[in-house]
ROFIFI-240146 format. One record per residue (C-alpha): residue number from 0; x, z, y. Coordinates in steps of 0.05 Angstrom, whole numbers, plus 5000, padded with zeros to 4 digits. Example, Ala and Ser with C-alpha at 12.3 -4.5 7.8 and 13.67 -1.06 7.14 Angstrom:
REM residues 2
bakol:east:up:north
0:5246:5156:4910
1:5273:5143:4979
***
This chain:
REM residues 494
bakol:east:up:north
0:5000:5000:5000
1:5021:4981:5072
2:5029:5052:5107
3:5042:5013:5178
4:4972:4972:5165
5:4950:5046:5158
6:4975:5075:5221
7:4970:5014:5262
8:4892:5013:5242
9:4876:5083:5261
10:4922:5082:5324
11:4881:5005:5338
12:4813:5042:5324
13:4832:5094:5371
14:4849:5046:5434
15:4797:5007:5412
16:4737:5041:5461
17:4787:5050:5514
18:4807:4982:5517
19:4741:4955:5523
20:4707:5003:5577
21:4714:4957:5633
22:4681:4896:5587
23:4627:4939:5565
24:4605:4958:5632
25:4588:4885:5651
26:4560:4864:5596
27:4488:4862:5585
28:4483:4861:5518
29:4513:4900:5449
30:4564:4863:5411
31:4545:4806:5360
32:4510:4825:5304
33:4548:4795:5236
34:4504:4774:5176
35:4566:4752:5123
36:4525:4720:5069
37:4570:4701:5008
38:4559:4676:4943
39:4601:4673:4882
40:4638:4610:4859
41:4593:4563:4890
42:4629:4492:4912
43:4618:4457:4969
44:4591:4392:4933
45:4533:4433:4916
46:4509:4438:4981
47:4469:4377:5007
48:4498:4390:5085
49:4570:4366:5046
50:4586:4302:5029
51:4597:4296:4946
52:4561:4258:4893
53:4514:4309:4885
54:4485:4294:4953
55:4424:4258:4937
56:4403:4315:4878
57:4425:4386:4901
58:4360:4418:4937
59:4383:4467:4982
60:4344:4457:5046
61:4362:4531:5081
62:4436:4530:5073
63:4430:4454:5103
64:4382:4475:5155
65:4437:4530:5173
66:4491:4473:5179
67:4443:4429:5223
68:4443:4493:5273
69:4517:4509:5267
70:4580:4499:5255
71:4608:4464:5181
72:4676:4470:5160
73:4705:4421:5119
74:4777:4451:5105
75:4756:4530:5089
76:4807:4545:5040
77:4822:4610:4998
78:4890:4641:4989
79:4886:4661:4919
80:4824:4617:4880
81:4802:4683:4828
82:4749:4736:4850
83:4771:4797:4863
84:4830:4775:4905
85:4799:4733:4944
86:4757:4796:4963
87:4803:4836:4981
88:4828:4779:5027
89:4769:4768:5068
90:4766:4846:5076
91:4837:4859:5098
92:4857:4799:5117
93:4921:4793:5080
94:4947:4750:5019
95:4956:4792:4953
96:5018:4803:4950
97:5007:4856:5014
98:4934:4876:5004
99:4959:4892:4931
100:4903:4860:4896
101:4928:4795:4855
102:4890:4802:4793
103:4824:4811:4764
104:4844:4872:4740
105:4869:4907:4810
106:4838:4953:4852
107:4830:4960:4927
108:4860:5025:4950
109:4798:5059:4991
110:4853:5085:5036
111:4872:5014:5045
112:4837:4992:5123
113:4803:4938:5125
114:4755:4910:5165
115:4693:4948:5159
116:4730:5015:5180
117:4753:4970:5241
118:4684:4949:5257
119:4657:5021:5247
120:4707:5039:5304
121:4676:4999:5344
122:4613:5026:5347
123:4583:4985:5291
124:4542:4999:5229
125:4559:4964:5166
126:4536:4956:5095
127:4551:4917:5034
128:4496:4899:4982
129:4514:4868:4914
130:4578:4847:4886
131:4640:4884:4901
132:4689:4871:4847
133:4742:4916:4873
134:4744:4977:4844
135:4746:4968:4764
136:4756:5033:4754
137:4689:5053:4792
138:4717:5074:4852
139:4668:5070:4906
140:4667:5021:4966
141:4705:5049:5030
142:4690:5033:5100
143:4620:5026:5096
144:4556:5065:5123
145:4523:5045:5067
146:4531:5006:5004
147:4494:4981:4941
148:4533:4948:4892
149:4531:4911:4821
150:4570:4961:4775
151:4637:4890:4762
152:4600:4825:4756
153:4526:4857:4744
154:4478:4803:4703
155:4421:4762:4727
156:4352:4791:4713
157:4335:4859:4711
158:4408:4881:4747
159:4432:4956:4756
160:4463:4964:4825
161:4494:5028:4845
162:4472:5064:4905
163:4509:5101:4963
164:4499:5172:4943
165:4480:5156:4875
166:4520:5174:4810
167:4480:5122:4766
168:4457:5054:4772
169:4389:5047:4787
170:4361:4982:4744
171:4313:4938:4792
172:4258:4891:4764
173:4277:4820:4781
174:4328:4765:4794
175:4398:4790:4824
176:4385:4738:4882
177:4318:4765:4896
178:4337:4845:4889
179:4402:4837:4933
180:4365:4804:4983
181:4308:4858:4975
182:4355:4913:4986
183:4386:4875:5050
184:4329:4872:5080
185:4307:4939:5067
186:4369:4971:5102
187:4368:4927:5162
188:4297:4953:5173
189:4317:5014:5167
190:4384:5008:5211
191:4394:5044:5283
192:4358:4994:5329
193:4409:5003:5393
194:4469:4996:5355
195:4503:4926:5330
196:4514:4913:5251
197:4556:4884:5201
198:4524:4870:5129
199:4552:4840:5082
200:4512:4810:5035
201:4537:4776:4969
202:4499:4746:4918
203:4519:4745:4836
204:4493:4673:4834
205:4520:4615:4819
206:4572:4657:4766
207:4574:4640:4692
208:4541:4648:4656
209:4489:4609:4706
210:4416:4645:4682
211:4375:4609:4726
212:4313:4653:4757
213:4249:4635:4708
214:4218:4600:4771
215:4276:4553:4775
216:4288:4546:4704
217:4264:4473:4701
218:4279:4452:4774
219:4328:4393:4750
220:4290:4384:4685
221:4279:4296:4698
222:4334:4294:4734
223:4411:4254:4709
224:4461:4294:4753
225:4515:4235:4771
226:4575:4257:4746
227:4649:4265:4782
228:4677:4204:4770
229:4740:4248:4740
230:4702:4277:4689
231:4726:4242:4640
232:4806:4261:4657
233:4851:4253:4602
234:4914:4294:4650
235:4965:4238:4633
236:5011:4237:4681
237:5004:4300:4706
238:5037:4375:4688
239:5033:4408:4627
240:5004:4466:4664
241:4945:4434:4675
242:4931:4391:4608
243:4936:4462:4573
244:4882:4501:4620
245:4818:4517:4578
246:4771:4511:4629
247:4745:4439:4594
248:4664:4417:4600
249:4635:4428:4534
250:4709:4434:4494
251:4715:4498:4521
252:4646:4527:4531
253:4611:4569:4484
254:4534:4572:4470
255:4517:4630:4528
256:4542:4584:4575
257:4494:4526:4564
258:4440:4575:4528
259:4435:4512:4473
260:4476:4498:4414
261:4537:4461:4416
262:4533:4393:4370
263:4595:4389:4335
264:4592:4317:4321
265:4606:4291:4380
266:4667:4251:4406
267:4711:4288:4462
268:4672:4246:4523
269:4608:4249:4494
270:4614:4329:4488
271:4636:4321:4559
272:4581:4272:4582
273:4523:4322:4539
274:4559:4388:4563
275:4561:4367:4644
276:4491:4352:4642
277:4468:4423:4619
278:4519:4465:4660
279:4501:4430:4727
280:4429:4433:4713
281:4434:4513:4712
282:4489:4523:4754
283:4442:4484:4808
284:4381:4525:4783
285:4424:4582:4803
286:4447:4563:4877
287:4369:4545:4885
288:4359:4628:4890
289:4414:4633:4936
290:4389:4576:4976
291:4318:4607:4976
292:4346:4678:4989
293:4390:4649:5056
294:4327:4627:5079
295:4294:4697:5073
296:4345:4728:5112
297:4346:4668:5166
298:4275:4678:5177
299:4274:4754:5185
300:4338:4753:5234
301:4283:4699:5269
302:4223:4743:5268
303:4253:4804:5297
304:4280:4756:5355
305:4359:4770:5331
306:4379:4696:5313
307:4411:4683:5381
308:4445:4754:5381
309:4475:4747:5303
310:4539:4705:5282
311:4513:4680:5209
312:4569:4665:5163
313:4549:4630:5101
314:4608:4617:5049
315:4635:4632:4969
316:4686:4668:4949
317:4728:4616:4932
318:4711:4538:4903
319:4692:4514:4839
320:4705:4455:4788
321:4636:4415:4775
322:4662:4370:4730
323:4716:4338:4766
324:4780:4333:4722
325:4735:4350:4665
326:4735:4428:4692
327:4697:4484:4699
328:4708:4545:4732
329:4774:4558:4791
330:4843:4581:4791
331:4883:4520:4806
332:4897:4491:4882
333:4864:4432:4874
334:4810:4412:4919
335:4758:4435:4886
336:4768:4507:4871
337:4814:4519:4921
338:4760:4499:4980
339:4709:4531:5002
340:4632:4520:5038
341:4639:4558:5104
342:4582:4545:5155
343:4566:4581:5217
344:4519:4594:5261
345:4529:4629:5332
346:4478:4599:5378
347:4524:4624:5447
348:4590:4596:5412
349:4568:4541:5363
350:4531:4468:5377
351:4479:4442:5327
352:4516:4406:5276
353:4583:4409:5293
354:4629:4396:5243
355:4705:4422:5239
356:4763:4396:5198
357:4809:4447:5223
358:4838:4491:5172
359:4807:4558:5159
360:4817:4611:5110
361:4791:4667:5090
362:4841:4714:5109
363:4820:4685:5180
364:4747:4722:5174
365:4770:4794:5192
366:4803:4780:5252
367:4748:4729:5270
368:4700:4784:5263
369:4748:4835:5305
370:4756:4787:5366
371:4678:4769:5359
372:4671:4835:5364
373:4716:4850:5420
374:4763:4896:5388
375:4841:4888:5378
376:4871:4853:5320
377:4916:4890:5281
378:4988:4858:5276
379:4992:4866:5200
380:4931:4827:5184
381:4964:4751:5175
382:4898:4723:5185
383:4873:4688:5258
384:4812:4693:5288
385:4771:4625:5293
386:4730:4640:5352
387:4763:4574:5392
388:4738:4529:5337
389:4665:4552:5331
390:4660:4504:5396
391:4697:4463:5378
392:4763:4472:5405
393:4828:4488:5366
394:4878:4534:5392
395:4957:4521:5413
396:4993:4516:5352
397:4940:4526:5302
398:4965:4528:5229
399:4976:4445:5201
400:4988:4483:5126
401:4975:4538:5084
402:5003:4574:5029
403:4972:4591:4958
404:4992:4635:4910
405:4956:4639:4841
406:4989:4699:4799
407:4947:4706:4735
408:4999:4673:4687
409:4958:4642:4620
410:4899:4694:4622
411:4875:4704:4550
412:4813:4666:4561
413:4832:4610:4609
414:4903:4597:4605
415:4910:4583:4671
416:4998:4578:4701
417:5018:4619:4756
418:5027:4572:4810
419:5041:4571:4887
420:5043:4519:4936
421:5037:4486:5001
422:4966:4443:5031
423:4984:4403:5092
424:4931:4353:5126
425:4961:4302:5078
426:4987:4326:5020
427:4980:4386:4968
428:5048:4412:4931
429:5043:4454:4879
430:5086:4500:4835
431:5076:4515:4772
432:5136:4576:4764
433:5128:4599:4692
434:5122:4674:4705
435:5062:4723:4726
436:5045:4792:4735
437:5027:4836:4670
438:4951:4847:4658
439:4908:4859:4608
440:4896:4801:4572
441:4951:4753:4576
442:5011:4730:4538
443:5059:4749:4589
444:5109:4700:4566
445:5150:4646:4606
446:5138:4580:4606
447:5179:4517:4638
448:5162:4508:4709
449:5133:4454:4731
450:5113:4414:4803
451:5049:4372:4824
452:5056:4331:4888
453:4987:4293:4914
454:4977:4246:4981
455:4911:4270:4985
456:4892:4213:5035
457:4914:4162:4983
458:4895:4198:4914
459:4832:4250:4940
460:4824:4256:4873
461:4890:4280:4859
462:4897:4240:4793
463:4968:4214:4815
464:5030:4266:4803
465:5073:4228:4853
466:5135:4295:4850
467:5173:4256:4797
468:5166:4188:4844
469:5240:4172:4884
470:5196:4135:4933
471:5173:4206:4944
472:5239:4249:4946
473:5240:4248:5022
474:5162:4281:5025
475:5189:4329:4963
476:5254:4357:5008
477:5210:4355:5060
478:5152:4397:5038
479:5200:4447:4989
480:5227:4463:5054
481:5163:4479:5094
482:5141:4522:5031
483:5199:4564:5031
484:5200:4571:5106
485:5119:4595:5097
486:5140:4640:5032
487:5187:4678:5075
488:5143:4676:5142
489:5082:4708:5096
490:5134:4752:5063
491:5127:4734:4995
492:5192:4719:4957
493:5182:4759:4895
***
């Protein structure tokens, strides 16, 4: 744990009022209210405000309604593409390897500040209903008024969710979508009136194993999903790392998933081409309740005349394979899983239907939310706050790349690499080092590293390993360089 985050946070919190004494005696009006709304591994491409081949099937008609009002980023991007990291990121506003959370298996410290202590400081009152994922030990949430939370990933119908105060979990009739939003809603009624809030809200849905709720269960029932035209990847040509990841459609799904039998006659493509059309039916099914569940909240933040006076912040923890490379599920820095849907809506900041391409990611919400807010930014958070961009400006010197670091080296179930890398405008670079941190579950051995290199604007797809490629070695030195130079900027050399 980072003692000077510590100190610097409570000395911060304490020149926080100060600091803002003469600004609060000319303005009119409390600070922004924040509504974070954020689901779990839910891709852009299912979203019909984003441009993918699902476009023309995926019914979400809140979320786009949201984007038609706000802001839509195009290049939100997560540090580290597995859950409970990326949690702990968005809180703190630090990569992993200083938050101290890299795997599934880590814990938050609740000592650790982050940024619902910060906002507390400032007057606000915050809550967080539904997943948590950071304290597998049961530790409860930190930094918080109040909390309500599903006891690790929680299931779809008829969830348990743990209460503030409360030594069980309480089991609530229902879908997860429909309870977390129920229990929302019931503490922002219940809320101080006079004072400003920050809730975060975050939905199970769309996780595997994708239980659709029973009123969406046949919402896609006539309908062919088009497929990614990658789906049917063979990985030739690219690293070993990524032909051995068992996160295949239908080769490496089991019957929960897809809540039918798996034929065992089939050819490797026509498992595929079978398998896709199942998982995307109920993973869509799924995002339906979110969609439906956005659009609750939307409309009471309208009702009790708030929508003007609350930043809305809809986004997932981190991306998701659909099918393209023949994947399922996250992990790797590709484009899929390593992006993420981030649309918001500010009505004093952001113009209707605005759309970014400016890098964001989510170590960038924190600090967003602190300068929002009007409070001071602590100097160890390495996120930056993206109030310019919400209108549509960019800042001096606004970041061109980013670094990733994936440290879950050949999981038990997955078989994911460790990898790091570097994402410019152009280009991805990608390292696939061999090693990774000890956890339950893996293999803990080494493996021969390995590098990916992809011109994005020429491959989007990123079916072309180009590192190998002497036409190339100039963009290799080139970006090696830049990665190390990040590495040690970010502090992370291990």
């Amino acid at each position: 744990m980072s003692h000077c985050f510590v100190l610097f946070a409570f000395a911060a919190m304490a020149m926080f009022p100060a600091s803002m004494q003469a600004q609060e005696k000319s303005a009119p009006k409390k600070k922004p209210n924040i509504l974070y709304i954020m689901s779990d591994d839910h891709a852009s491409a299912a979203i019909g405000a984003y441009d993918s081949w699902l476009k023309r099937v995926v019914r979400t008609p809140n979320l786009d309604r949201l984007a038609r009002q706000g802001v839509r980023f195009n290049n939100s991007l997560v540090t580290n593409s597995i859950c409970t990291p990326c949690r702990a990121a968005i809180l703190t506003g630090q990569y992993s390897h200083k938050n101290g959370v890299y795997t599934l298996g880590d814990n938050i410290d609740p000592s650790r500040i982050h940024i619902g202590h910060l906002l507390r400081a400032l007057g606000y009152q915050t809550a967080i209903v539904g997943k948590w994922h950071l304290s597998n030990d049961g530790t409860n949430p930190a930094g918080f008024d109040y909390w309500n939370i599903l006891p690790g990933q929680g299931v779809y119908i008829q969830p348990k969710l743990r209460e503030m105060g409360m030594k069980k979990p309480r089991e609530y009739d229902g879908y997860s979508e429909d309870v977390i939003t129920d229990l929302s809603l019931a503490w922002l009624k219940k809320r101080d009136p006079n004072k400003s809030f920050m809730l975060m809200c975050h939905f199970k849905a769309p996780h595997r194993p994708w239980d659709p709720a029973p009123r969406f269960e046949n919402l896609y029932k006539d309908v062919t999903i088009p497929e990614p035209e990658t789906l049917l990847d063979d990985y030739k040509g690219r690293s070993q790392s990524t032909a051995n990841a068992k996160l295949r459609v239908g080769e490496d799904m089991v019957e929960r998933d897809l809540g039918v039998p798996i034929p065992k006659n089939l050819s490797r493509d026509e498992l595929r081409r079978w398998a896709y059309q199942i998982y995307m039916k109920r993973y869509l099914a799924c995002v339906a309740a979110v969609d439906e569940n956005v659009g609750r909240l939307l409309a009471w933040l309208e009702q009790e005349g708030l929508a003007d006076d609350t930043i809305v912040i809809y986004t997932s923890d981190q991306g998701f394979f659909l099918g393209e490379h023949g994947f399922f599920d996250k992990r790797f820095m590709y484009e899929p899983c390593l992006t993420t849907p981030l649309i918001i809506r500010y009505p004093p900041l952001t113009k209707a239907g605005a759309v970014h391409e400016s890098m964001v990611l989510n170590i960038d919400h924190a600090p967003t939310f602190l300068d929002l807010a009007g409070g001071e930014i602590p100097k160890a958070m390495q996120g930056k706050s993206y109030r310019a961009l919400l209108s549509g400006g960019e800042p001096p010197g606004w970041r061109t790349s980013m670094y990733y670091r994936y440290w879950m080296h050949l999981d038990g179930s997955h078989n994911v690499h460790a990898q790091y890398g570097i994402r410019t405008s152009r280009h991805t670079l990608i390292h696939f080092y061999g090693k990774g941190l000890d956890m339950k579950g893996a293999k803990n051995i080494d493996t021969p590293p390995e590098w990916e290199l992809f011109d994005r604007k020429k491959d989007p797809q990123q079916m072309h390993n180009l590192y190998g490629d002497p036409a190339h070695a100039g963009t290799v030195r080139e970006l090696r360089l830049m990665l190390e130079r990040l590495r040690k900027e970010l502090g992370d050399e291990r």
